[in-house]
VEXDO-485708 format. One record per residue (C-alpha): residue number from 1; z, x, y; residue in three letters. Coordinates in Angstrom, 2 decimals. Layout:
// VEXDO-485708
seq:zz:xx:yy:type
NUM:Z:X:Y:ALA
...
END
This chain:
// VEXDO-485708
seq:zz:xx:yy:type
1:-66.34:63.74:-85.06:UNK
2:-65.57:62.99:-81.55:UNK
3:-61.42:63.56:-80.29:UNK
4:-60.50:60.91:-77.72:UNK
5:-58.70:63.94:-76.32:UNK
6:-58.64:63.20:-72.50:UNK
7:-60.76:60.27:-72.51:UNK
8:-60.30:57.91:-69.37:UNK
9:-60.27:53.99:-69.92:UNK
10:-60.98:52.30:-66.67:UNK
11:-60.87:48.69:-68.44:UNK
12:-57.92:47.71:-70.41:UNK
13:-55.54:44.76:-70.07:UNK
14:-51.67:44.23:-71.45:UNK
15:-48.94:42.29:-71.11:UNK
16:-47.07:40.58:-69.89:UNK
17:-50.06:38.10:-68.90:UNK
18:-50.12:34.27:-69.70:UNK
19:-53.19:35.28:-71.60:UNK
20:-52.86:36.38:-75.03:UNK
21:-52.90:40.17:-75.51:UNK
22:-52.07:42.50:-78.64:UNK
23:-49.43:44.66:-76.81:UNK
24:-47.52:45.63:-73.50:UNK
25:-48.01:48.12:-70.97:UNK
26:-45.97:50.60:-72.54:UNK
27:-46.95:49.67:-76.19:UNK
28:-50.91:49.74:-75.37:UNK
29:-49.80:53.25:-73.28:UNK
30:-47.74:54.75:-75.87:UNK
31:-50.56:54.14:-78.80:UNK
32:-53.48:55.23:-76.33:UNK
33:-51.72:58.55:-74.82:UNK
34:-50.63:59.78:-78.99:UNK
35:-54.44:59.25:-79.69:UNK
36:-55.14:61.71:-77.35:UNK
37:-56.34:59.64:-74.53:UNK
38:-55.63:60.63:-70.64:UNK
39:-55.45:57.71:-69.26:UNK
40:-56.15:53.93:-68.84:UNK
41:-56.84:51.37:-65.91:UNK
42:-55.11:48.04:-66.33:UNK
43:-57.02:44.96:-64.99:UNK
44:-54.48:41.98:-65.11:UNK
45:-56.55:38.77:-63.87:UNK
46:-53.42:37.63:-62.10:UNK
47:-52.22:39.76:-60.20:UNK
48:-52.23:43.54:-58.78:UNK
49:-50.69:45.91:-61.67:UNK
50:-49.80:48.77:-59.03:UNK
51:-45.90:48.37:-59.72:UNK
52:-46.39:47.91:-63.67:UNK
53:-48.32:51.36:-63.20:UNK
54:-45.43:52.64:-61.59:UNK
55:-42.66:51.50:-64.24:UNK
56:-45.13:52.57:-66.99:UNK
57:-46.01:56.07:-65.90:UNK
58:-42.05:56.67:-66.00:UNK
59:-41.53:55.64:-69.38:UNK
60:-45.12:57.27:-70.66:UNK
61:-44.68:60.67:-69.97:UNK
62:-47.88:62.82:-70.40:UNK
63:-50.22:59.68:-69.64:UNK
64:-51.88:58.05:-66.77:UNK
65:-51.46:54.00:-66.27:UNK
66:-54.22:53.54:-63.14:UNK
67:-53.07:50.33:-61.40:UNK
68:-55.61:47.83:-59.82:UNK
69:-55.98:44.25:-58.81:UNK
70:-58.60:41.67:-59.51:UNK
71:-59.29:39.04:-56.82:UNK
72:-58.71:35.64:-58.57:UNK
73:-56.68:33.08:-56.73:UNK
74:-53.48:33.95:-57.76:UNK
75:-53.75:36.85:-55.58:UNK
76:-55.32:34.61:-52.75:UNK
77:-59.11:35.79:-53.73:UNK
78:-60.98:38.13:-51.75:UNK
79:-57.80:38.93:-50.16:UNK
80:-57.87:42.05:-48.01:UNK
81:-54.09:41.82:-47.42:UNK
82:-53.57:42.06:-51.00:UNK
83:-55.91:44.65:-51.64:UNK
84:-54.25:47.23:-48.75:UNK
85:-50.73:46.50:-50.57:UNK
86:-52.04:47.16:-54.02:UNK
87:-53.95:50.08:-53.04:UNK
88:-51.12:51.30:-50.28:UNK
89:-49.33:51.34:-53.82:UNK
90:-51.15:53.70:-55.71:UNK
91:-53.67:51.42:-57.19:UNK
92:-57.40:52.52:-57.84:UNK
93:-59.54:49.88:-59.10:UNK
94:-60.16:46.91:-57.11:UNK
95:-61.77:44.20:-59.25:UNK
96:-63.74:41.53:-57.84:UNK
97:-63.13:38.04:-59.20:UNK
98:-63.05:36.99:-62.91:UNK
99:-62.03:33.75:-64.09:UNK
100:-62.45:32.38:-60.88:UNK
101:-65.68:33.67:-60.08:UNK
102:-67.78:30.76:-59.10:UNK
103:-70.40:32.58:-61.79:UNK
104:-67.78:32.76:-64.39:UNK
105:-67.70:28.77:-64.50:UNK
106:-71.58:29.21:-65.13:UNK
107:-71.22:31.38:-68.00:UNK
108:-68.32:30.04:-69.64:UNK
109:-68.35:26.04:-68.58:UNK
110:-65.09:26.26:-66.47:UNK
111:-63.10:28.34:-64.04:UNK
112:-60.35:29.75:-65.37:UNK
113:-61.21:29.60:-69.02:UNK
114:-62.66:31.76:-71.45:UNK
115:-63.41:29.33:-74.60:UNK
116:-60.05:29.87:-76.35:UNK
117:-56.64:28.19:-76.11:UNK
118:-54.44:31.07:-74.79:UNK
119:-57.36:31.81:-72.43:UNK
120:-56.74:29.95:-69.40:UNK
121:-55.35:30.04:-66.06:UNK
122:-54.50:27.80:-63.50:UNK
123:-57.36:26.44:-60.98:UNK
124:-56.27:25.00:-57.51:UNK
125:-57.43:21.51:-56.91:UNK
126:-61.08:21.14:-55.98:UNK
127:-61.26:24.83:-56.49:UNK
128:-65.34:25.78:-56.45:UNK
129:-64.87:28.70:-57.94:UNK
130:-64.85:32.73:-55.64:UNK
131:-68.14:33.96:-53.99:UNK
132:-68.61:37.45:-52.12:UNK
133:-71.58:35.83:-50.49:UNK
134:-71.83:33.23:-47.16:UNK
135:-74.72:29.85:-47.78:UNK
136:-77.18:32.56:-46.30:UNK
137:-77.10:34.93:-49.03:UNK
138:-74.94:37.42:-46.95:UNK
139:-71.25:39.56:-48.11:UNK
140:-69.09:37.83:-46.37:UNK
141:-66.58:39.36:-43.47:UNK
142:-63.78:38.88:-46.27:UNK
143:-65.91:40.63:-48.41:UNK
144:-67.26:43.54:-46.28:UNK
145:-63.61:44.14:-45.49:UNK
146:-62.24:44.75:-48.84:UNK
147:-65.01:46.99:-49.07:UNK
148:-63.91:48.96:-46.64:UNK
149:-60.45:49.21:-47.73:UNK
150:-61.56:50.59:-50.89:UNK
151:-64.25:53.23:-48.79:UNK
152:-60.62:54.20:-46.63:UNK
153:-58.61:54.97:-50.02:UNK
154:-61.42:56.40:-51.95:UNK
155:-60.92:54.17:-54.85:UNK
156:-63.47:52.42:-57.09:UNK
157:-64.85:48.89:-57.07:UNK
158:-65.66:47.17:-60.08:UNK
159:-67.77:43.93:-59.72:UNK
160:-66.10:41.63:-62.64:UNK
161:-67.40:38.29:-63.05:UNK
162:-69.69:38.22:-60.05:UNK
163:-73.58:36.78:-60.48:UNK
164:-76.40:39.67:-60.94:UNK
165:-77.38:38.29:-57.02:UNK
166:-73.87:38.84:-55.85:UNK
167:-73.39:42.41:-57.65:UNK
168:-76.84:43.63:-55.73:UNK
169:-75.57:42.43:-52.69:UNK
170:-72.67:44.45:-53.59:UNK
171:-74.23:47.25:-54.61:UNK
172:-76.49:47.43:-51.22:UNK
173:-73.94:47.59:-48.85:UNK
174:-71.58:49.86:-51.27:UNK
175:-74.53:52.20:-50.72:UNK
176:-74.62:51.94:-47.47:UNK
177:-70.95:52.46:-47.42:UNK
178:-70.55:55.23:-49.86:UNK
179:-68.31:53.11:-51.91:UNK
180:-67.74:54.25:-56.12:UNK
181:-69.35:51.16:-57.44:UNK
182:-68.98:50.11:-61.50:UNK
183:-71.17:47.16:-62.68:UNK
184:-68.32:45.65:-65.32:UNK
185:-69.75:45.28:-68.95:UNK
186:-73.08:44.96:-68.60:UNK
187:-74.58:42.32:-71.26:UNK
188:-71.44:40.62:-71.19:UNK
189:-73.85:37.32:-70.98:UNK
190:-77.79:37.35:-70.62:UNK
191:-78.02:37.64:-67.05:UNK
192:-76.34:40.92:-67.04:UNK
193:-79.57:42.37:-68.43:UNK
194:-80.40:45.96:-68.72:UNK
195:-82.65:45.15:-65.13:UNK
196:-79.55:44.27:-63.52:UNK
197:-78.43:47.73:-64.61:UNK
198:-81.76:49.34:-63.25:UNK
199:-81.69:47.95:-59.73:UNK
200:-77.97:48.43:-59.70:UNK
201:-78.08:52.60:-60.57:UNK
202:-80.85:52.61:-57.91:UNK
203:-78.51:51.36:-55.43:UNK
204:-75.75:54.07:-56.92:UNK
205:-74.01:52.21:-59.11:UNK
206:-72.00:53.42:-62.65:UNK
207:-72.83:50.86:-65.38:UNK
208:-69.78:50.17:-67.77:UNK
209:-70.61:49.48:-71.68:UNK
210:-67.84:47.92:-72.87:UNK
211:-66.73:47.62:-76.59:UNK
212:-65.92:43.95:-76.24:UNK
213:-69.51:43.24:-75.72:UNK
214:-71.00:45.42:-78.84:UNK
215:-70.91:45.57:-82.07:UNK
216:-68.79:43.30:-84.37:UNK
217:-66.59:41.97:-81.71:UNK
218:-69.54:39.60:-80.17:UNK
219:-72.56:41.74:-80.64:UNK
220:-74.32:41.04:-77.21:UNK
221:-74.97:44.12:-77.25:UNK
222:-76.03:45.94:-80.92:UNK
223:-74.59:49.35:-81.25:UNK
224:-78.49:50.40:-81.90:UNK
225:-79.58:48.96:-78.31:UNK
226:-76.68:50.89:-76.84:UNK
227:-78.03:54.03:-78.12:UNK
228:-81.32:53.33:-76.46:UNK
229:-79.52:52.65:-72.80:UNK
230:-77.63:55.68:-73.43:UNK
231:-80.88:57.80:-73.53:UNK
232:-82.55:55.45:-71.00:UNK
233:-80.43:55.66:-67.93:UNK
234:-78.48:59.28:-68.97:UNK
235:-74.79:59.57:-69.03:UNK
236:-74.40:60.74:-65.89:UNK
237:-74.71:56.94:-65.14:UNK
238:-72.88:55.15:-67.65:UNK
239:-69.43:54.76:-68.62:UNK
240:-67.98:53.41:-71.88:UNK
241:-65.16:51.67:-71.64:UNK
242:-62.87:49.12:-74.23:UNK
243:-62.14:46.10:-72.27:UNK
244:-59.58:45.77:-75.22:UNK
245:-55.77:44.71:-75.27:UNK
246:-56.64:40.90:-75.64:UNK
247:-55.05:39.67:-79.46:UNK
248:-59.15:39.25:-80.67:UNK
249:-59.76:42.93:-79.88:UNK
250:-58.68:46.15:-81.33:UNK
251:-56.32:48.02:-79.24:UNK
252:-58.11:49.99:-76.70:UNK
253:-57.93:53.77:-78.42:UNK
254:-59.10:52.11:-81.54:UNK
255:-61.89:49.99:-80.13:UNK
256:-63.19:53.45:-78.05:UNK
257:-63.04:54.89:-81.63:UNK
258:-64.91:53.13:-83.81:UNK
259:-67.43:53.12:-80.74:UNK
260:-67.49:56.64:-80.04:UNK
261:-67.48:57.50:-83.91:UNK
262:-70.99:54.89:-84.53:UNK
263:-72.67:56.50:-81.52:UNK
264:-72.27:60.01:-82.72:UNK
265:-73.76:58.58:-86.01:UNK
266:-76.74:57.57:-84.30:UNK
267:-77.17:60.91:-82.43:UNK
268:-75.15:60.75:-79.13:UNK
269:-73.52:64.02:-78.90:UNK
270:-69.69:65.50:-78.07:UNK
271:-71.48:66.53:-74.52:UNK
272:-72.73:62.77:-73.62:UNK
273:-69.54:61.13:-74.81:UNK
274:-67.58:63.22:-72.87:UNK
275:-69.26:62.36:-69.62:UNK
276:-69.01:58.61:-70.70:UNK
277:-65.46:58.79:-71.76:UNK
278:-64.09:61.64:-69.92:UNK
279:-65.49:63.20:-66.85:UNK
280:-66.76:59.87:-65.12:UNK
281:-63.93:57.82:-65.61:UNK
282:-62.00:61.04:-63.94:UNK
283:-64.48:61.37:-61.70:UNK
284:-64.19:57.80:-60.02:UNK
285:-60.68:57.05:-60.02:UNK
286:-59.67:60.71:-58.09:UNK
287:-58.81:60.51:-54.36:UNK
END
């Protein structure tokens, strides 16, 4: 059976939020790093989680809290300034928008909401919802610039809620850029299709599998079809990670588990798992 000795997870979120999750930084810390886990990356969707990182790596000893911010409005959107102070901070993960990705209100019927009553945060008045593209199609300047901030600090990018046309775009010019980009939970609705993923590793992307998407939790993606992108686009370009903490989800070690243990069921071995749970994880969040 597979240890979660060392594994890396670079999606997790905890409280305190206004959204409803199963535990706090240092509870969710505490019950990953005595599983055996390395480390985690805390996405909070209002606001940068640098400092919590801080607080919680004192009171975790011998485990890693990555900090990160994801570019909603609370933080101003695809805020540069922002960024530089979260990742000036010791953050590593810049998320694009979620809730308040202009595609997010396509998938879900309305910014800020994700279909449950302790799963909603505040729009601004008229908001339209965040784009990383201009009317023409093109990143925009606020855009390319956070870009670069994350290029300067050698941290990772993570494209969130943003449309398959927005995370090509992305991808493209992350390329170009030599920027660690990770496509975030890939089947997460139908347009994040397994071509998205294709195009996206061609432009030299890391495709996350997250456990909120397979399995029991909303089966959008069946543990079976998993296997098959596992063997389709190698390890070496995938990363499994829980997206876990919220109160519907197991807590993250236990949701990277029960994935980890029905994968090596089906035939993934101890040396793919570890590349998905251990060395890329380490691998993009160093610098």
């Amino acid at each position: 059976m597979f240890s979660l000795d060392g594994v890396i997870d670079l999606h997790v979120h905890a409280g305190p939020d206004v959204l409803g999750r199963i535990g706090d930084d240092v509870d969710i810390a505490t019950g990953c790093r005595d599983a055996g886990m390395a480390g985690m990356a805390v996405k909070a969707h209002l606001e940068s989680t640098s400092s919590r990182a801080y607080h919680t790596n004192k009171a975790v000893p011998g485990f890693r809290y990555i900090g990160g911010i994801c570019l909603n409005y609370p933080v101003g959107g695809i805020n540069p300034a922002a960024v530089d102070a979260c990742l000036r901070l010791g953050g590593r993960v810049v998320w694009m928008p979620s809730g308040h990705a202009r595609f997010h209100a396509e998938v879900t019927g309305a910014l800020g909401n994700w279909g449950y009553s302790d799963m909603d945060i505040y729009n601004p008045a008229d908001a339209a919802g965040i784009s990383v593209l201009d009317a023409e199609g093109e990143l925009t300047p606020a855009a390319r610039e956070v870009v670069a901030l994350v290029r300067d600090h050698d941290a990772l990018l993570a494209t969130s809620h943003l449309s398959p046309e927005e995370i090509l775009a992305l991808a493209s010019h992350c390329q170009q850029q030599q920027v660690k980009l990770i496509v975030t939970h890939i089947r997460w609705t139908p347009k994040y299709d397994l071509e998205l993923a294709r195009r996206a590793v061609e432009l030299g992307a890391v495709i996350e599998i997250a456990c909120s998407t397979v399995g029991g939790y909303t089966n959008r993606f069946p543990i079976d079809e998993v296997v098959a992108t596992i063997s389709e686009f190698t390890p070496q370009n995938l990363v499994l990670a829980s997206d876990a903490g919220g109160v519907r989800h197991p807590r993250p070690h236990e949701a990277l588990r029960v994935l980890a243990a029905n994968l090596w069921e089906r035939g993934v071995g101890e040396a793919a798992l570890s590349t998905m749970l251990k060395d890329n994880p380490a691998r993009l969040i160093a610098g």
